[in-house]
C-alpha positions as CSV (number, residue, x, y, z in Angstrom):
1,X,-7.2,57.0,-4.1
2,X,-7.1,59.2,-1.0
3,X,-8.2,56.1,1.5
4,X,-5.1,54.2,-0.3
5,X,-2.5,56.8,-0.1
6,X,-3.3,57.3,3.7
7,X,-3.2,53.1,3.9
8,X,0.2,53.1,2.6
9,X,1.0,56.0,4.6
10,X,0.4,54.2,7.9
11,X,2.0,50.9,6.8
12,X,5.2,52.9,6.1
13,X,5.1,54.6,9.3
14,X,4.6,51.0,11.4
15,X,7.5,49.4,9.2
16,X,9.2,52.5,10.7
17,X,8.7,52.1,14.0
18,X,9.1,48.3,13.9
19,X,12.3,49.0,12.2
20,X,13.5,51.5,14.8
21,X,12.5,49.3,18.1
22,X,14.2,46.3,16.5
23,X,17.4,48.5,16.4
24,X,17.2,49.5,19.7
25,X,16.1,46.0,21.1
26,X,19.2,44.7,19.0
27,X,21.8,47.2,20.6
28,X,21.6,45.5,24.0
29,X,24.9,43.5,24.4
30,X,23.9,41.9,27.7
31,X,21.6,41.6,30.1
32,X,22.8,40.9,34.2
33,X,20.2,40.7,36.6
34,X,21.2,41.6,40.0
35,X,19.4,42.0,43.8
36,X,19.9,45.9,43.7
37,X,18.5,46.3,47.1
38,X,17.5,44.6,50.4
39,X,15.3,47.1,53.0
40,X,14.8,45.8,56.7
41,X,12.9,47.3,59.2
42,X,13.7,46.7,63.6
43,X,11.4,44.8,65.9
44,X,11.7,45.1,69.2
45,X,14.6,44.5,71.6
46,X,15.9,45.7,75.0
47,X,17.8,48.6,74.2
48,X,16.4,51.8,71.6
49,X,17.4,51.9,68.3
50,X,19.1,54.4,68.2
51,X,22.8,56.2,66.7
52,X,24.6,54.8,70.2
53,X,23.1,51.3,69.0
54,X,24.1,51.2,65.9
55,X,27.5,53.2,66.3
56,X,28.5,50.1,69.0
57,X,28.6,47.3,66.4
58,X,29.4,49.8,63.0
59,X,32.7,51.6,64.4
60,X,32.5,53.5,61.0
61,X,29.3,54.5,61.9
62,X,28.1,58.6,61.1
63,X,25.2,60.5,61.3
64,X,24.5,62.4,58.1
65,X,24.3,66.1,58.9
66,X,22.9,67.2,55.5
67,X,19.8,64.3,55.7
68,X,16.4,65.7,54.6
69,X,13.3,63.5,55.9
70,X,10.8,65.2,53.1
71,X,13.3,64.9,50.4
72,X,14.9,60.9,51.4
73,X,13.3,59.1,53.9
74,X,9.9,60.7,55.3
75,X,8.9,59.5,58.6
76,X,12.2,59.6,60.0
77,X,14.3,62.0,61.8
78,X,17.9,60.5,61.4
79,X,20.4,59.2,59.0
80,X,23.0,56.8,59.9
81,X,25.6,56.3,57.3
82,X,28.2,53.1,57.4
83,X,31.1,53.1,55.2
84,X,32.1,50.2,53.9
85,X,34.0,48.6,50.8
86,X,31.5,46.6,49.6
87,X,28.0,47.9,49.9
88,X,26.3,50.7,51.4
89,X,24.4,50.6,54.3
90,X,21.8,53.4,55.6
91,X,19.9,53.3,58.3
92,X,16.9,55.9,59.5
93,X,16.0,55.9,63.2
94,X,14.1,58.2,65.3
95,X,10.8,57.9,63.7
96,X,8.4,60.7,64.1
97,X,5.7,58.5,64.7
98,X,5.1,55.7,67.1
99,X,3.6,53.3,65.2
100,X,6.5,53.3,62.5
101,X,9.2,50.1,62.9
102,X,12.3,51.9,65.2
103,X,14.3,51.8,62.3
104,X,14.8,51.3,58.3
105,X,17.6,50.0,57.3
106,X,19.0,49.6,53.3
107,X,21.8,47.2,52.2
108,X,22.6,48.5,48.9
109,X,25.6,46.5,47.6
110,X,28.1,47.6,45.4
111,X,28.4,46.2,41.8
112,X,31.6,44.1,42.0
113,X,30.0,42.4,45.0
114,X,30.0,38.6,44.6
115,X,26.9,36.5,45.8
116,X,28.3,34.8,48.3
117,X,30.1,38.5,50.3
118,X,26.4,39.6,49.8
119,X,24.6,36.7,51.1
120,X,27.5,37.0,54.4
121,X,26.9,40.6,55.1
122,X,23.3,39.7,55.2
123,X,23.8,36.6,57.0
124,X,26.0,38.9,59.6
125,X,23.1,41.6,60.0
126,X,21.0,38.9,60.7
127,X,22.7,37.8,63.8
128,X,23.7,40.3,65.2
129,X,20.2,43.0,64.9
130,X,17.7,40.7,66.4
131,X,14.0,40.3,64.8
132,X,14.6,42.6,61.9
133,X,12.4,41.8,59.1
134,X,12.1,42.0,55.6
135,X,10.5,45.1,54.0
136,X,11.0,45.2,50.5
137,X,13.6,44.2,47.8
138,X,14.5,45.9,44.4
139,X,15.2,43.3,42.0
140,X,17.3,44.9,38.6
141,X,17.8,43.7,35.0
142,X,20.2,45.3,33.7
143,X,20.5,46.1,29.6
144,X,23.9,47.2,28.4
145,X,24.4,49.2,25.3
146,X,27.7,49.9,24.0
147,X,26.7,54.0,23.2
148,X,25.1,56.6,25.0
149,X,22.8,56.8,22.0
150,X,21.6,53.3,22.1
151,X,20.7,53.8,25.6
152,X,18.3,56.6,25.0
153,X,16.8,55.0,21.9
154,X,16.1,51.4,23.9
155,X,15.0,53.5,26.9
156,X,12.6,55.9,24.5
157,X,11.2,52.5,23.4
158,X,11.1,51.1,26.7
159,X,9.0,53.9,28.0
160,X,6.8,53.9,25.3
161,X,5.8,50.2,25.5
162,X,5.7,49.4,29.3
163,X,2.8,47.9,30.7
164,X,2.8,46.9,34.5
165,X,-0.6,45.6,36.0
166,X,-2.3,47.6,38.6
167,X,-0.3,50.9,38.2
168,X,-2.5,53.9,38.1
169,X,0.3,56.5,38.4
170,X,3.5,56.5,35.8
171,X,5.5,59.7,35.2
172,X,9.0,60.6,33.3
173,X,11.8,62.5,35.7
174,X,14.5,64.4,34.7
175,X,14.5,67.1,31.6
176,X,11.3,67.8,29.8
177,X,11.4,64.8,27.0
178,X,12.0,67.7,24.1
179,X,15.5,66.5,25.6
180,X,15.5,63.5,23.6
181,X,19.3,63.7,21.8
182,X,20.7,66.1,24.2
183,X,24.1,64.7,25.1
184,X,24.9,67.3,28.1
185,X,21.5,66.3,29.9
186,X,21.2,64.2,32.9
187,X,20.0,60.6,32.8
188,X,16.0,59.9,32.8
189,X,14.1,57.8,35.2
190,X,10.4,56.0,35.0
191,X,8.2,55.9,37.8
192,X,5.5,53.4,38.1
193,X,4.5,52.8,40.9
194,X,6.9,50.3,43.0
195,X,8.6,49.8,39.9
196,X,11.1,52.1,37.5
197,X,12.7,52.0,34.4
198,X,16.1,54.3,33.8
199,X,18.9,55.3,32.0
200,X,21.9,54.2,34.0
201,X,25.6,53.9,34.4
202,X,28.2,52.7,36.1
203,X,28.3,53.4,40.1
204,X,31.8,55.3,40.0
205,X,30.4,57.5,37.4
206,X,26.7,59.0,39.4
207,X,27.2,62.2,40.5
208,X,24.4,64.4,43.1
209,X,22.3,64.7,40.0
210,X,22.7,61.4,38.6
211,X,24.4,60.3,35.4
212,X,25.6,62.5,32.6
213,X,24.5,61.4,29.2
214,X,28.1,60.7,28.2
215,X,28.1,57.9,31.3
216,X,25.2,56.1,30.1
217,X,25.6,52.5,29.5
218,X,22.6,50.5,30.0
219,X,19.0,50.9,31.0
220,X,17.6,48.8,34.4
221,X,14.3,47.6,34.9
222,X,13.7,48.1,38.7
223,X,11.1,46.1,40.9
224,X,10.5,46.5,44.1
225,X,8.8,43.8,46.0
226,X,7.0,45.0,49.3
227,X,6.6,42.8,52.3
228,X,3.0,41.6,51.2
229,X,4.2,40.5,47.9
230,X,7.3,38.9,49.6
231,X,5.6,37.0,52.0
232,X,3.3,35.6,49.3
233,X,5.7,34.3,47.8
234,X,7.5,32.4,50.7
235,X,9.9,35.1,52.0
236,X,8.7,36.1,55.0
237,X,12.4,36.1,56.7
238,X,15.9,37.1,56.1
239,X,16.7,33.5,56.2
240,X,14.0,32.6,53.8
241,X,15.4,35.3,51.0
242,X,19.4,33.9,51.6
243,X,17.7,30.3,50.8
244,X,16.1,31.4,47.3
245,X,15.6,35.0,46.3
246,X,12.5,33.8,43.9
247,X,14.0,36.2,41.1
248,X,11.5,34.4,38.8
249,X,8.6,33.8,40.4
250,X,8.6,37.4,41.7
251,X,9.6,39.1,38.0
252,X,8.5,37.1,35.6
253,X,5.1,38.9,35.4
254,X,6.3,42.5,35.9
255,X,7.3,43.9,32.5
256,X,5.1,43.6,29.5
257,X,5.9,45.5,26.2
258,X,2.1,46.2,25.2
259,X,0.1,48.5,22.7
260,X,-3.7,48.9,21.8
261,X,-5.2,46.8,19.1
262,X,-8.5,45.8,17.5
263,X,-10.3,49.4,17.8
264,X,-9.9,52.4,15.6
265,X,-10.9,54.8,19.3
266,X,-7.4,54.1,20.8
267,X,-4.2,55.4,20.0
268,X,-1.9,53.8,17.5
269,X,1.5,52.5,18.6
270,X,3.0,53.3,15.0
271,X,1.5,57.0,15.1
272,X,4.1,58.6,17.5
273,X,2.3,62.0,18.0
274,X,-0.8,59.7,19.0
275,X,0.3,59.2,22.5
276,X,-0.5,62.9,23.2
277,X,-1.9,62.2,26.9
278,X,0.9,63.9,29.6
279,X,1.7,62.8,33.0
280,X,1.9,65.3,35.9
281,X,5.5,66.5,35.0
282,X,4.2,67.7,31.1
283,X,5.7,64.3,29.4
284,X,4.0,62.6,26.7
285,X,4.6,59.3,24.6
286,X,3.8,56.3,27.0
287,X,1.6,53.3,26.6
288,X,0.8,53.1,30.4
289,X,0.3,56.5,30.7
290,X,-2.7,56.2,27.2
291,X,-4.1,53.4,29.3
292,X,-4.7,54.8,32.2
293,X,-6.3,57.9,30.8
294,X,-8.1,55.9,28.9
295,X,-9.9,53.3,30.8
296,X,-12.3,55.7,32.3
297,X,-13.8,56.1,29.4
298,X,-13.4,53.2,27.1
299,X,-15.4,49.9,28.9
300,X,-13.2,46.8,28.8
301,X,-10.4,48.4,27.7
302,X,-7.6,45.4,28.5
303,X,-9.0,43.7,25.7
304,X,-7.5,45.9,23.8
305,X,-4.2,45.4,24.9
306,X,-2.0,43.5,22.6
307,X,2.0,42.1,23.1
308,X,4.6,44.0,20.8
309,X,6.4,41.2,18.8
310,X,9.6,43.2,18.2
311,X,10.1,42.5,22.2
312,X,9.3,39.1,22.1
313,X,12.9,37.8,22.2
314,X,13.7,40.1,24.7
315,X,11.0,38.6,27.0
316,X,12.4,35.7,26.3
317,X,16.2,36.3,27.7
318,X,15.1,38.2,30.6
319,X,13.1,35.5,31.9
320,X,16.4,33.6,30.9
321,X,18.5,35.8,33.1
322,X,16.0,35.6,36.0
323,X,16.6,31.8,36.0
324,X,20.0,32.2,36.0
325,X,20.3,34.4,38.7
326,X,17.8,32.2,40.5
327,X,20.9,29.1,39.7
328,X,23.7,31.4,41.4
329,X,21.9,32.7,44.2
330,X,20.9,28.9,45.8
331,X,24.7,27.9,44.7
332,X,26.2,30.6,46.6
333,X,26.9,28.9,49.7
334,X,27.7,31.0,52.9
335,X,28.0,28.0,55.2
């Protein structure tokens, strides 16, 4: 009687769950997947790279007087900030150390941006900063919710599902997560490695701190791809990543919604106080951050790994929205 009452105890809490993160998968409205960044480093030229450079050809150039190396951009000494209507462009130069490129430069654009005034303004850099090349780009799906509340519940679900190969290293910013359902906190944000997952909304609305829960409208999944990963997948130029930006090829991989399966030593998605491990900042309740803790101990532990099916149709439409954006990118002529 005791083994059958704890059965039917743990079917009711996965119908639960499965209930819960098919509401939140169900709250997203849309999905827009966007380049959210371009970085380029400097190769050599003539002239230094420095704020007379750059201030020559950017008349609005200005050097940021409140920059902070350790807290922004370590390695370099000086922030260049170019106002512009359309995107934001910040360049560091003055590297402290020799063997760093002479400068970093991001092109962040702004939403309302269209593909083809992004692809120009990259175009235009291109001609005009000789031999700069390609050091990483964030690629962003974006999942809308029409509340605040859904937001936090997709992104609670998010969290805990998440599996991204190779990451040994995932921690939750912001408040502790005893936060959950606090409408005056600030927004959260997922670290894993080169990629992140957070609570987001609309660019007019970030303030120093971030976003305040009221703001919150969707949750992006962020990937950054470096310069290795680029260039293994045929971008190894500017002019290569204005011909195809390889949304799909790049993404399509990236985000798995996973959980343990097929062993009675692991951690059960549909026990929520199972996840008990903590990442460096105290947080608990993530599937990469169980995995990693656990694969020192338990041998072969990826076959354990199984797909969520309550996310399968949300695999589905981002890789839908990645093919899209792969269509409007190529059609966006600049000539």
């Amino acid at each position: 009687m005791t083994r059958n009452r704890a059965n039917l105890r743990c079917q009711l809490q996965k119908a639960q769950i499965d209930n819960f993160t098919r509401y939140a998968v169900e709250g997203i409205w849309a999905i827009q997947a966007r380049i959210h960044g371009v970085n380029l480093t400097g190769g050599a030229t003539e002239r230094g790279y420095n704020y007379e450079y750059f201030k020559e050809i950017f008349q609005t150039a200005g050097i940021n007087k409140d920059f902070i190396p350790e807290k922004r951009m370590p390695g370099y000494k000086t922030q260049i900030v170019v106002p512009t209507s359309n995107f934001i462009l910040n360049i560091f130069v003055n590297p402290f150390e020799p063997y760093f490129p002479p400068f970093f430069m991001e092109v962040i654009p702004k939403e309302s941006i269209s593909f083809i005034d992004y692809k120009k303004i990259l175009s235009c850099l291109n001609d005009i900063i000789p031999n700069m090349k390609n050091s990483s780009v964030e690629y962003a799906l974006d999942l809308f919710c029409s509340r605040p509340e859904e937001v936090e519940n997709l992104f609670m679900m998010v969290r805990r599902s998440l599996f991204v190969r190779f990451q040994k290293e995932s921690m939750l910013h912001g408040e502790a997560s005893a936060s959950w359902g606090n409408k005056t906190r600030m927004n959260f944000v997922y670290n894993y490695g080169g990629n992140k997952a957070y609570e987001r909304g609309d660019d007019d609305k970030k303030t120093i701190n971030g976003w305040n829960f009221r703001d919150l409208n969707r949750v992006r999944l962020e990937h950054t791809a470096k310069r290795d990963e680029l260039k293994r997948h045929g971008i190894k130029t500017l002019d290569d990543l204005l011909e195809d930006c390889r949304f799909k090829e790049i993404n399509e991989g990236v985000y798995n919604f996973q959980c343990f399966g097929g062993s009675k030593k692991l951690p059960s998605y549909w026990d929520w106080p199972s996840y008990s491990t903590e990442d460096k900042n105290g947080n608990s309740g993530a599937f990469q951050v169980e995995y990693n803790a656990l694969r020192k101990t338990i041998k072969n532990i990826g076959q354990y790994k199984k797909n969520i099916v309550e996310f399968d149709g949300l695999k589905v439409k981002l890789v839908s929205e990645m093919i899209a954006i792969d269509a409007a990118w190529k059609a966006a002529s600049i000539i």
